[in-house]
N, C-alpha and C positions, 0 to 999 in steps of 0.2 A: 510593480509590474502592471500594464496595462493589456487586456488582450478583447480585441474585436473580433466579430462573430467569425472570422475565418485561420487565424493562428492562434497561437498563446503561448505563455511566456513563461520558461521552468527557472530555476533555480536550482541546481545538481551540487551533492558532497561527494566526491569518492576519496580516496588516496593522491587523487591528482594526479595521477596518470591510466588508470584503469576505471571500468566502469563500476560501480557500487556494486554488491550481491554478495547476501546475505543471508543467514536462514532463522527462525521464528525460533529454532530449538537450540542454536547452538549461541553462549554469550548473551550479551546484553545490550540495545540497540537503542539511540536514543535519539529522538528530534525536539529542539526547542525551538520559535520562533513568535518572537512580537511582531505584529500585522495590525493592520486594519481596514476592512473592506469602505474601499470610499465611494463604487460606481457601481450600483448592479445595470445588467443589458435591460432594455424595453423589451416586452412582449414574453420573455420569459428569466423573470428577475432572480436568477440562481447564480450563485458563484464557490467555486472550491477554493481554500487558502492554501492546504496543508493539506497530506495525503504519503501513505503508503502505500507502493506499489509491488506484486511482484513480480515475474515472468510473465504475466498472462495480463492480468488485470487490477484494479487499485483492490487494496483489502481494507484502510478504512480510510476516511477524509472527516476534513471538518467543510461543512455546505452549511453556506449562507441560501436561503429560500424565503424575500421580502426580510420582515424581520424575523424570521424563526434561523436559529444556530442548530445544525444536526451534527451527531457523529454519526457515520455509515457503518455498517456492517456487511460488503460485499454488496450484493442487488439489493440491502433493505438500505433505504435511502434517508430512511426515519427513526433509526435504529435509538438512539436515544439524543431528547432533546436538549440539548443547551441553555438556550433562551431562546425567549420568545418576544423579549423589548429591544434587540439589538438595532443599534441604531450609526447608522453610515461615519465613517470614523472614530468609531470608538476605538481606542488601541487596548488589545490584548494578547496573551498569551496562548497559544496552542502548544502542544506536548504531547508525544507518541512515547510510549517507553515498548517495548519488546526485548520478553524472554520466555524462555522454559513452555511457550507456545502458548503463551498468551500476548496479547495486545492490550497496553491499558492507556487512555485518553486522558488527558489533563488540561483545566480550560482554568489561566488562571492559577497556575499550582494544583490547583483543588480535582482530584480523579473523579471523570465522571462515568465511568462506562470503563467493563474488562471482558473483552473479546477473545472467545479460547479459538487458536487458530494456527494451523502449520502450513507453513507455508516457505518454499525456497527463492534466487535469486532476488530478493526484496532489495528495491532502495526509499528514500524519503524524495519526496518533492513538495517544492512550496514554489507559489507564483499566485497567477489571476489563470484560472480554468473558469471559462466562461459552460453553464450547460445549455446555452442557448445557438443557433447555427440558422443558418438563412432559411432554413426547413420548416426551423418551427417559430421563430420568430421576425418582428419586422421593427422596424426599418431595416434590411441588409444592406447595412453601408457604416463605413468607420466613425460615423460619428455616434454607432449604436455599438456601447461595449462596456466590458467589466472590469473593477480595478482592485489593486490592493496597493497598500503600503507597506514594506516590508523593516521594520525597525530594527533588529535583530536577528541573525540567527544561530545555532550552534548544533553540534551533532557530534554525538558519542559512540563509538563503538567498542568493546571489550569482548575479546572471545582469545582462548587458549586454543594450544595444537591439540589437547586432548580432547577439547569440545568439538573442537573443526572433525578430526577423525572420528570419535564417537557419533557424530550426526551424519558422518557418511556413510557409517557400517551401517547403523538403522534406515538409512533413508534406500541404503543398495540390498541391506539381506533379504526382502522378499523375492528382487528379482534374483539374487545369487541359489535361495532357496530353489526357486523355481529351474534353474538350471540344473540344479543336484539331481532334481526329481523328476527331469527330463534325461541327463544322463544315465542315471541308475533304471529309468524304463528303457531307453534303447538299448542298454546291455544287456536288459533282460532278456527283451526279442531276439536278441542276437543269439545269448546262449540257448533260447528255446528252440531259434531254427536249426541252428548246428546239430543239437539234440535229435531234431525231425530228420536232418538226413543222414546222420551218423546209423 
């Protein structure tokens, strides 16, 4: 995938007919993909490979920045590093595993980083996410952009009906909670006003 400072380019798993989404606690969630970053953009040399996303915003990526390799941790951007000799076409391996709400990174087989994190509607993406934009870097024009090579990919998913329902009861009983404890107060009122005018 090639992406210049104004689009960019995903690569999506789902079912194939629905969109992905998923949650961090329920089952076991897997991204594999052989890449290799071959183009970073001018002016601000960063590129994403590989990345988990949930509802809102990515939860971690693998970013190329020059030669340093990071794994993210949400807004830390520097979360833990990878290498620091990566060099433009090198092919390797990235790997997200998720479960039991944690996230753990594998660069290479080898884990490098285990990110405790809950998180719902998640899916994987892999492509060229350029973090560069006409804003803050220059040349703005398509011959200034980010690339990858994508060799492989694969993606695992396992989760049972009991995990699916068990993650729904936790993720619903505070607010179910909070409704008890809203009904049980308005009945209260109610029998203390009947009480007031009886």
């Amino acid at each position: 995938p090639r992406s210049t400072l104004f689009p960019y380019t995903t690569l999506f798993r789902s079912n194939g007919s629905e969109n992905a989404s998923w949650s961090s606690t329920a089952g076991t969630h897997r991204l594999t993909v052989t890449e290799a970053f071959l183009r970073l953009p001018s002016g601000k040399p960063e590129l994403v490979g590989a990345q988990i996303h949930d509802a809102d915003d990515d939860i971690s990526v693998f970013r190329l920045e020059g030669p340093k390799l990071w794994v993210t941790d949400g807004n830390n951007p520097h979360f833990k590093l990878v290498t620091d000799r990566y060099a433009p076409g090198t092919r390797f391996d990235a790997g997200f595993e998720v479960s039991d709400g944690e996230v753990r990174a594998f660069y290479n087989g080898v884990l490098q980083t285990t990110i405790k994190h809950r998180f719902r509607g998640a899916y994987f993406k892999a492509g060229a996410y350029t973090q560069a934009n006409c804003t803050n870097s220059a040349p703005c024009s398509a011959d200034n952009y980010g690339e990858t090579m994508i060799y492989d990919l694969s993606v695992f998913h396992q989760v049972t009906t009991w995990q699916l329902v068990w993650d729904w009861i936790v993720a619903w009983a505070p607010v179910g909670l909070g409704v008890i404890i809203l009904l049980v107060f308005v009945a209260f009122l109610v029998r203390r006003r009947r009480a007031r005018l009886a």
